[in-house]
C-alpha positions as CSV (number, residue, x, y, z in Angstrom):
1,X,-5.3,-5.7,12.1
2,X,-5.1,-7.4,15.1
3,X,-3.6,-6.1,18.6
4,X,-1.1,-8.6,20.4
5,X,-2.4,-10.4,23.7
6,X,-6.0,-11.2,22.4
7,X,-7.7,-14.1,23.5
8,X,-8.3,-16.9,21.6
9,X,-12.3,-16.6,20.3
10,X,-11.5,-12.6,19.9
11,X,-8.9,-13.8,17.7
12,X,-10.9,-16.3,15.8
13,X,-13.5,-13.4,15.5
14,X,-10.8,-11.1,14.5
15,X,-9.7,-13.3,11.6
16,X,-13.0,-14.3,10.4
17,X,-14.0,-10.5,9.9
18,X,-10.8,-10.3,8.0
19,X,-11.4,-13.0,5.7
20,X,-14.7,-11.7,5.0
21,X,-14.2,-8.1,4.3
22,X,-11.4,-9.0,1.7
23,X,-14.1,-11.4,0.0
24,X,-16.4,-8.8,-0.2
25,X,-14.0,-6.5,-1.4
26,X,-12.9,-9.0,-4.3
27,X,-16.6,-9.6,-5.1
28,X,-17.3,-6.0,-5.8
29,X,-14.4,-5.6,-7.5
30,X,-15.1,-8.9,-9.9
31,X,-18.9,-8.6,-10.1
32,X,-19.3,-4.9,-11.5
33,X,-17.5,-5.8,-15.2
34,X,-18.5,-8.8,-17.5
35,X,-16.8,-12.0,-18.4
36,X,-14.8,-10.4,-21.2
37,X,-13.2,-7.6,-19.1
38,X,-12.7,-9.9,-16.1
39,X,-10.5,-12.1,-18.9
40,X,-9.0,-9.0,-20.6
41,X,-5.7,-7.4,-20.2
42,X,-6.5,-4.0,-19.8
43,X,-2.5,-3.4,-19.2
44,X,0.6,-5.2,-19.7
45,X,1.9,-4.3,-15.8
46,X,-1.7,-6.3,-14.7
47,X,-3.0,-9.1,-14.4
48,X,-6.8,-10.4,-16.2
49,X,-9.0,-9.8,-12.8
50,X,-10.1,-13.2,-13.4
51,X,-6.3,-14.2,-12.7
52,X,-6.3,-12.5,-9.7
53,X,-9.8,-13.5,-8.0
54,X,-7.9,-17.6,-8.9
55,X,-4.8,-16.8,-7.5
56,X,-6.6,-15.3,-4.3
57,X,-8.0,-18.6,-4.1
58,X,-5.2,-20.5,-4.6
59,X,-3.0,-19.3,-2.4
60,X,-5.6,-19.5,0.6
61,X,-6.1,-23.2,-0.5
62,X,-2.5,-23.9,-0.4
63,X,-1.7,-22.0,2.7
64,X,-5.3,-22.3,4.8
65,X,-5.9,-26.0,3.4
66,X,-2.7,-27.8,3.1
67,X,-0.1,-26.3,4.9
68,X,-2.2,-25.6,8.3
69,X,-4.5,-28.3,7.8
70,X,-2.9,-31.1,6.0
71,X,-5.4,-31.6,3.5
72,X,-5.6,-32.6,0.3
73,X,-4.7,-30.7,-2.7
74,X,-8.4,-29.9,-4.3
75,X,-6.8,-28.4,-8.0
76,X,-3.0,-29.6,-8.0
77,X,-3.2,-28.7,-12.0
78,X,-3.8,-25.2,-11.4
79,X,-0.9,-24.6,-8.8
80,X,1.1,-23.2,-11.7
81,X,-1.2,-21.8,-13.7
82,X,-1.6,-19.6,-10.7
83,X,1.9,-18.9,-9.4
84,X,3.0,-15.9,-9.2
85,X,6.9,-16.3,-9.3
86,X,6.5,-18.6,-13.2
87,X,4.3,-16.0,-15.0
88,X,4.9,-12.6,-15.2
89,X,2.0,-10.5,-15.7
90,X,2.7,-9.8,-19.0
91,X,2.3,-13.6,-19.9
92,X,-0.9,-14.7,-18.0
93,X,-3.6,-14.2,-20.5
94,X,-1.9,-16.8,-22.4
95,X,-2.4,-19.5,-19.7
96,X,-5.3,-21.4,-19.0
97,X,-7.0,-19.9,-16.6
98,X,-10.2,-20.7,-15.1
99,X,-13.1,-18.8,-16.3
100,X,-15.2,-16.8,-14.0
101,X,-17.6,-18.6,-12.8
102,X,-15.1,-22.1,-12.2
103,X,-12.7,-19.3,-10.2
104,X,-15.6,-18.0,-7.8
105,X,-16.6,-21.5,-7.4
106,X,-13.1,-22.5,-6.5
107,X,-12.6,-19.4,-4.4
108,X,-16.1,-20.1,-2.5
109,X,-15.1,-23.6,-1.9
110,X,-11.5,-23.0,-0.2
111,X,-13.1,-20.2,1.9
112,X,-15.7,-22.3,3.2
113,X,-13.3,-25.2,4.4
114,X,-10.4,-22.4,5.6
115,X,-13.4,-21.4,7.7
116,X,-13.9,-24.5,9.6
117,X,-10.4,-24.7,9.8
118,X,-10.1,-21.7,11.5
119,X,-12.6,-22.5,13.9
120,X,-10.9,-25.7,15.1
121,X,-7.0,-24.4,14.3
122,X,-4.9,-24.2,17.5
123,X,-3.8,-20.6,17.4
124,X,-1.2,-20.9,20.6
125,X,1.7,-23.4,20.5
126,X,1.2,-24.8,17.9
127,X,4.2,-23.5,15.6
128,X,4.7,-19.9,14.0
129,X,2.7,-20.5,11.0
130,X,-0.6,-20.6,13.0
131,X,1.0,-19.0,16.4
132,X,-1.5,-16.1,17.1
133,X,-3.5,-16.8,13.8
134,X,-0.3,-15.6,11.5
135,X,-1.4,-17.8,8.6
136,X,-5.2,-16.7,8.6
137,X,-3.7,-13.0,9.2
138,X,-1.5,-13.6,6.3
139,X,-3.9,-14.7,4.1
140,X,-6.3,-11.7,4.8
141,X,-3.7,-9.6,4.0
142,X,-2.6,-11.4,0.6
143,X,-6.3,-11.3,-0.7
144,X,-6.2,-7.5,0.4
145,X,-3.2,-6.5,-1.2
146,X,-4.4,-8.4,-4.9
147,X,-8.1,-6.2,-4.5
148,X,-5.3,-3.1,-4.2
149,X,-3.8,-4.7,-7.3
150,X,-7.0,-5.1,-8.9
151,X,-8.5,-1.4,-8.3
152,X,-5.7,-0.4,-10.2
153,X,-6.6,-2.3,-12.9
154,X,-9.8,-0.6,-13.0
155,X,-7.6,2.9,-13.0
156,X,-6.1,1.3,-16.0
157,X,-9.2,-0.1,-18.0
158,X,-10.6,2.4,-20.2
159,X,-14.8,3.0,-20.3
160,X,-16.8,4.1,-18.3
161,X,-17.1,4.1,-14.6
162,X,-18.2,0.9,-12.8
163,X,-17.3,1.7,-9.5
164,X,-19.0,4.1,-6.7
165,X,-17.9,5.3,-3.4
166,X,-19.1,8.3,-1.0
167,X,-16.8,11.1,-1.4
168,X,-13.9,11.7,1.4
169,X,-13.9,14.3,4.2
170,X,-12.9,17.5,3.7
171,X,-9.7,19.2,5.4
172,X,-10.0,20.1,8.5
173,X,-11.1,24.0,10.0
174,X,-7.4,24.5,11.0
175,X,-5.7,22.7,8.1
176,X,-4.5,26.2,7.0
177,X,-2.7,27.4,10.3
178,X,-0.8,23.4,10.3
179,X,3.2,25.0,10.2
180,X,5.0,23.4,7.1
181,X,6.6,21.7,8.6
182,X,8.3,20.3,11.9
183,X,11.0,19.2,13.2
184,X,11.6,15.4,14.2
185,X,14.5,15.5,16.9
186,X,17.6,13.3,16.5
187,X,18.2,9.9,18.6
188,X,17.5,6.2,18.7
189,X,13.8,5.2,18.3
190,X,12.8,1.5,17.8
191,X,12.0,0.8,14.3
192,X,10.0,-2.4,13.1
193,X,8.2,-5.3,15.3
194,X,8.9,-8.5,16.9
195,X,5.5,-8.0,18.8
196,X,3.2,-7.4,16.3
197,X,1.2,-10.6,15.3
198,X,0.4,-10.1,11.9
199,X,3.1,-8.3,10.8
200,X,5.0,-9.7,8.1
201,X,8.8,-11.1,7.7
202,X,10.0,-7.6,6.0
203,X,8.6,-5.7,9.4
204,X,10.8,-7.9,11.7
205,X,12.4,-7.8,14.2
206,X,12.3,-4.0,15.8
207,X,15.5,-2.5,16.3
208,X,17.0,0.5,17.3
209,X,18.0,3.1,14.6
210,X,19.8,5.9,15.6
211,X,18.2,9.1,13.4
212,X,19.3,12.7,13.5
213,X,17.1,15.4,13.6
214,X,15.5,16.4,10.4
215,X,12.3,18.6,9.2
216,X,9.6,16.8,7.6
217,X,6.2,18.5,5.7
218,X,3.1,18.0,8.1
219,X,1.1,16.9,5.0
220,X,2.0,15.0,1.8
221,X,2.7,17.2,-1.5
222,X,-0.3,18.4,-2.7
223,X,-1.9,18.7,-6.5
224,X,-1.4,22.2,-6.5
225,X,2.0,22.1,-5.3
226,X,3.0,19.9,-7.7
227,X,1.5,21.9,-10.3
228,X,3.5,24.7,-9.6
229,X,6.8,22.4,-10.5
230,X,5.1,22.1,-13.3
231,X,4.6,25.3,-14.7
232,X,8.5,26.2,-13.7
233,X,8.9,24.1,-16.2
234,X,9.9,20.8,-13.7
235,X,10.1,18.3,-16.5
236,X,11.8,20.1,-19.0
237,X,14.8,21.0,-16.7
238,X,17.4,18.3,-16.4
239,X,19.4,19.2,-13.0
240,X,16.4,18.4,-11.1
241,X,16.2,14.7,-12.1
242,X,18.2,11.4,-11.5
243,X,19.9,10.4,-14.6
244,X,17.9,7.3,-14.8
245,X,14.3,9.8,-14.2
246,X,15.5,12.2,-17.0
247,X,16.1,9.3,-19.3
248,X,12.6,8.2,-18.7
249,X,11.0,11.4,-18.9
250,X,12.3,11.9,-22.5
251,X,12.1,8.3,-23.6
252,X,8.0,8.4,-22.8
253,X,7.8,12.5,-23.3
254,X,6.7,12.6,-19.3
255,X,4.8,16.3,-18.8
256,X,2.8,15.5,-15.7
257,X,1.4,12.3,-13.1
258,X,0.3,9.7,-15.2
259,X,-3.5,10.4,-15.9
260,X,-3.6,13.7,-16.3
261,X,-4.0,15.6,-19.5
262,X,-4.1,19.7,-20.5
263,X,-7.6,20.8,-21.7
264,X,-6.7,24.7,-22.9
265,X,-5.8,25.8,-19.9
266,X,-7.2,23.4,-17.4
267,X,-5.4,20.2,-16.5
268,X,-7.9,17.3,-16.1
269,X,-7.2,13.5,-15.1
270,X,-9.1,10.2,-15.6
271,X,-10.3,8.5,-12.2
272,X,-11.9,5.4,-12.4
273,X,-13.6,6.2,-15.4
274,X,-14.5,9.5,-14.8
275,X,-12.8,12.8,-16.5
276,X,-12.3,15.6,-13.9
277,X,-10.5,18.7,-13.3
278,X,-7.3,17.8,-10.9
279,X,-8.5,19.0,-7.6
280,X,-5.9,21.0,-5.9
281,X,-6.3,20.5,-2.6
282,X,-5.6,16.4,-2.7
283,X,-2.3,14.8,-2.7
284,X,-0.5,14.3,-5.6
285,X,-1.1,10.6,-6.8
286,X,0.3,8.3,-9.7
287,X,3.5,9.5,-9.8
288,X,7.1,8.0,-9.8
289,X,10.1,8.2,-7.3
290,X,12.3,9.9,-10.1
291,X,9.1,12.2,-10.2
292,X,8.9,12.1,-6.1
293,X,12.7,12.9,-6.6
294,X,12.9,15.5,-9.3
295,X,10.1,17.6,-7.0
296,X,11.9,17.5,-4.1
297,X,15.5,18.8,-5.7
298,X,13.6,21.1,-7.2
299,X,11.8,22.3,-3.9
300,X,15.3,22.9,-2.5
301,X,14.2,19.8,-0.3
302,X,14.7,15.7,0.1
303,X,12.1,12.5,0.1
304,X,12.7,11.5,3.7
305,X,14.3,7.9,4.6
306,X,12.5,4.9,5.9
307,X,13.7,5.3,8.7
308,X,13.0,8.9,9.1
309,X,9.7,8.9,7.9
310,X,8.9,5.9,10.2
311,X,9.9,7.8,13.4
312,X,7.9,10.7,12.3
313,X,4.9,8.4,12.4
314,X,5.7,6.1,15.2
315,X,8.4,8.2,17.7
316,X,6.5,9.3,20.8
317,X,8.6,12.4,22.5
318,X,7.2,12.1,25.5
319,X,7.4,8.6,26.2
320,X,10.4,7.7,24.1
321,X,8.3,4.6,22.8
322,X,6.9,3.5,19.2
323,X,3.6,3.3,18.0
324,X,1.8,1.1,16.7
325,X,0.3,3.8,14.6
326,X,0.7,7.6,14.6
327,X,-2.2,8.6,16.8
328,X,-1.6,5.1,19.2
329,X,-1.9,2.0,19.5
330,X,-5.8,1.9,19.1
331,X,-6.9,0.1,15.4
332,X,-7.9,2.7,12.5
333,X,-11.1,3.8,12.4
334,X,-12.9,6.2,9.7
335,X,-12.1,9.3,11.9
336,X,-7.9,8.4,11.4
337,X,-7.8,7.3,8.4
338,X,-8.5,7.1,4.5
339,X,-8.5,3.4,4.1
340,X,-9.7,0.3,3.0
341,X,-11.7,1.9,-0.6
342,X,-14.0,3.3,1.7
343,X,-13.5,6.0,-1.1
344,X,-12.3,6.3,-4.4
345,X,-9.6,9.1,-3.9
346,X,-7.5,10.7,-1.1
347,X,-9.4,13.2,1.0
348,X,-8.0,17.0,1.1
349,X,-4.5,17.7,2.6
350,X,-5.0,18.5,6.3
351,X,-7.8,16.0,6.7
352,X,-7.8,13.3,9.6
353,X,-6.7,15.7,12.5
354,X,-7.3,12.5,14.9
355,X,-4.6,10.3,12.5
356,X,-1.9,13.0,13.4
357,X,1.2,11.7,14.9
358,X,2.3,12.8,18.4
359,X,3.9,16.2,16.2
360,X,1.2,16.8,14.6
361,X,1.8,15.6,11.5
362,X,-0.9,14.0,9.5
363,X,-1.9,11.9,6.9
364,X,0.9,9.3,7.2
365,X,-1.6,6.1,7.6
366,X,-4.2,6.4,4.4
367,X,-4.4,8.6,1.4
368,X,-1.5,8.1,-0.6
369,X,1.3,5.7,-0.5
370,X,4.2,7.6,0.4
371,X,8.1,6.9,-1.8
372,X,10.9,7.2,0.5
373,X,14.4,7.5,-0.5
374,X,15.5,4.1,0.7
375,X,16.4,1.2,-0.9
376,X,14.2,-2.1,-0.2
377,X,16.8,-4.0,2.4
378,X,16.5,-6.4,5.2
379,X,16.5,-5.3,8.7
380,X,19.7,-6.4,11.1
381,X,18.3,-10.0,12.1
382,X,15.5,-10.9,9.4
383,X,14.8,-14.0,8.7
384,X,12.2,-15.1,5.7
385,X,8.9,-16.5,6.9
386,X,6.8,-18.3,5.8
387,X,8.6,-18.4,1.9
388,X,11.2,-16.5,1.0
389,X,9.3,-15.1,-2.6
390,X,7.6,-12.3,-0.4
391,X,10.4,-10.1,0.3
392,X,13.4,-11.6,0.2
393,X,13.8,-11.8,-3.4
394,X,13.2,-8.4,-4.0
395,X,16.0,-7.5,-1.8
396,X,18.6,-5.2,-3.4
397,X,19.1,-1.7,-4.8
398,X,16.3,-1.9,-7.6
399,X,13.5,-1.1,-5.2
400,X,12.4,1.7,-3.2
401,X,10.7,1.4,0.1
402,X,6.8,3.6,-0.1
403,X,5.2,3.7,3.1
404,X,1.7,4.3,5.0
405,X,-1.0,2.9,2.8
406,X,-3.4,4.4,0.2
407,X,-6.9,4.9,0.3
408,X,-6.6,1.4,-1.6
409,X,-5.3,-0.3,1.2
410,X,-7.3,-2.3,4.0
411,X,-6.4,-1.7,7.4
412,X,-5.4,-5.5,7.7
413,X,-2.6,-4.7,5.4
414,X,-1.5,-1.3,6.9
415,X,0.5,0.1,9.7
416,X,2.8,1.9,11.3
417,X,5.5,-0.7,10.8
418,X,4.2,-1.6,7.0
419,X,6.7,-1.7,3.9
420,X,5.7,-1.9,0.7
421,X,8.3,-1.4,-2.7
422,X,8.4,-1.0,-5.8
423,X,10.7,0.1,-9.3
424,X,11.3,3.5,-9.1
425,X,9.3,4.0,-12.4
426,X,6.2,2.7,-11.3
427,X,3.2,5.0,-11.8
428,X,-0.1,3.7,-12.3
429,X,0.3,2.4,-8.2
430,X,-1.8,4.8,-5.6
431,X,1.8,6.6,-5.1
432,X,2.4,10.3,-3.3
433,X,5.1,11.9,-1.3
434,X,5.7,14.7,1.3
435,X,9.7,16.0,1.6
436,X,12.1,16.8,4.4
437,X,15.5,18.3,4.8
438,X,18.5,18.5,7.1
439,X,18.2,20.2,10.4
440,X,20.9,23.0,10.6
441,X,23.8,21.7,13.1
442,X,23.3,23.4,16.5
């Protein structure tokens, strides 16, 4: 991520380390299976990798290439092909796609000329597509979120394990004193950006959003607490669960997060290939709002708004100003955050004591994306930039808003002012939750 006022050779810097990290990223993720799984379908909700390593490509080329620099179109056949709004995911195996070698050509190609356009791109003045680097920072940030995309393909693929990673911190000494829970005090805060300069059109423009006070959990919902709402017998009690959650849990005979199975008395899960007992101690991952939902009823509790959870992560007391993130305005680093596959799991509840928001609570940046209980809507004054298939479309009452990143998610793509959505069935994504409830009128 970028800060605002930089100069315009720390810019250009900023946006080639971008670039590159997300093609190292997609290369790892791409080089460690064969041809056949790149082209296989290893779900119906994903793409063939081999899709997505095109499509990254593409988009750079139409974006980087024409639309900044006026070039040429170098593969106008394969626009299509590699749309994302034509083909559902479900149909794209069907198509025909580059194989893997013409797609890392094609990739390696429009990365080398978006490079030198980058180098000699006005990044002032020059219109809002390129004002402050937007379109390079947009394009970092599209590659990113498809290698999110494309890890959880590999959650999805069965075999074994192709992928490695250092394991995360552990929580930290005081982890077990942290209260509950604390109390967010009511009043306006500023919510979204207008300064930020790679935020995206969904983040804009801040506003003011008047919030009363509410409690929310210092840490997000961990494995063994959801295990308890398990063994009370949480998915076999209907009262709990939104119609629409209930219905699903008996439709697809739901018992637990997706991956997990019961061995005897142990309950295990599948990670990337490997079969492990469900650590307790780490957030609860892979589950769905209605599941988010049904935990919270049953916890005599709520999933917190957008809004609330944002000014729990961005709402300085003491100053009365937002955030860029919950420990400041300083970019992440290992010591704040989970981030950025720097490991293949979240780290323990209570970890990151330096990524703690001004209240101390923790873990909102990293981990586990966290579902709220909002709808996915436009804030008061948003206007659709650069296309209107990135958010706008997606506008409505079918989507809920999850916030603060996984461990999946590069810092490029994350921050305090971040949205991401999705259905509220959705499972196999890097999802978590913490809870909050009403303050008691004074």
């Amino acid at each position: 991520m970028t800060a605002p006022g930089v100069d315009p050779d720390t810019l250009r810097e900023r946006a080639v380390d971008a670039l590159l990290t997300a093609r190292e990223r997609t290369r790892i993720l791409t080089d460690c299976v064969d041809e056949r799984e790149l082209a296989a379908q290893h779900s119906p909700l994903m793409s063939p990798l081999v899709w997505d390593l095109a499509h990254i490509g593409n988009q750079e080329e139409l974006w980087l290439l024409r639309a900044v620099a006026g070039q040429e179109a170098l593969r106008p056949e394969i626009d299509s092909v590699y749309d994302a709004f034509e083909h559902p995911r479900a149909e794209r195996p069907s198509l025909p796609l580059l194989g893997a070698d013409e797609a890392r050509s094609y990739a390696a190609d429009v990365r080398k000329r978006a490079l030198d356009v980058l180098h000699t791109a006005p990044l002032f003045d020059a219109g809002p597509l390129v004002e402050d680097g937007f379109a390079f920072g947009m394009v970092a940030q599209h590659e990113q979120q498809h290698d999110e995309t494309m890890l959880i393909t590999h959650q999805l693929r069965s075999g074994p394990a192709v992928l490695t990673a250092p394991e995360p911190p552990s929580a930290a000494p005081d982890a077990a004193l942290l209260p509950a829970e604390v109390l967010v005090e009511g009043g306006p805060f500023t919510m979204g950006t207008s300064t930020e300069p790679w935020a995206l059109d969904n983040e804009r423009p801040a506003h003011h959003r008047f919030v009363p006070s509410f409690f929310i959990d210092t840490l997000p919902v961990s494995n063994g607490s959801y295990l308890r709402f398990i063994e009370d017998g949480g998915y076999e009690e209907p009262r709990w669960w939104h119609p629409e959650g209930w219905a699903q849990v008996r439709r697809h005979g739901l018992r637990a997060p997706l991956f997990w199975r019961r061995e005897g008395t142990t309950w295990m899960r599948r990670r990337f290939g490997v079969v492990e007992p469900v650590p307790q101690a780490e957030p609860v991952l892979h589950v769905s709002w209605y599941e988010a939902e049904a935990y919270a009823a049953w916890a005599g509790r709520r999933l917190p708004t957008e809004a609330e959870w944002e000014k729990a992560a961005r709402h300085d007391p003491a100053t009365g100003r937002s955030l860029r993130y919950p420990w400041g305005d300083a970019d992440p680093t290992p010591e704040h955050a989970n981030l950025g596959q720097r490991h293949l799991r979240p780290a323990p509840v209570g970890a990151y004591p330096r990524g703690a928001s001004p209240l101390g609570v923790r873990q909102l940046i990293g981990d586990v994306w966290e579902w709220t209980s909002s709808d996915f809507l436009p804030y008061p004054g948003f206007r659709a930039f650069p296309y209107r298939e990135y958010s706008e479309v997606f506008f409505g009452t079918s989507y809920k808003v999850l916030r603060g990143g996984s461990f999946a998610v590069d810092p490029v793509a994350c921050r305090g002012t971040f949205r991401n959505w999705d259905l509220p069935i959705r499972r196999q994504i890097f999802s978590g939750f913490r809870t909050a409830r009403d303050a008691e009128p004074v």
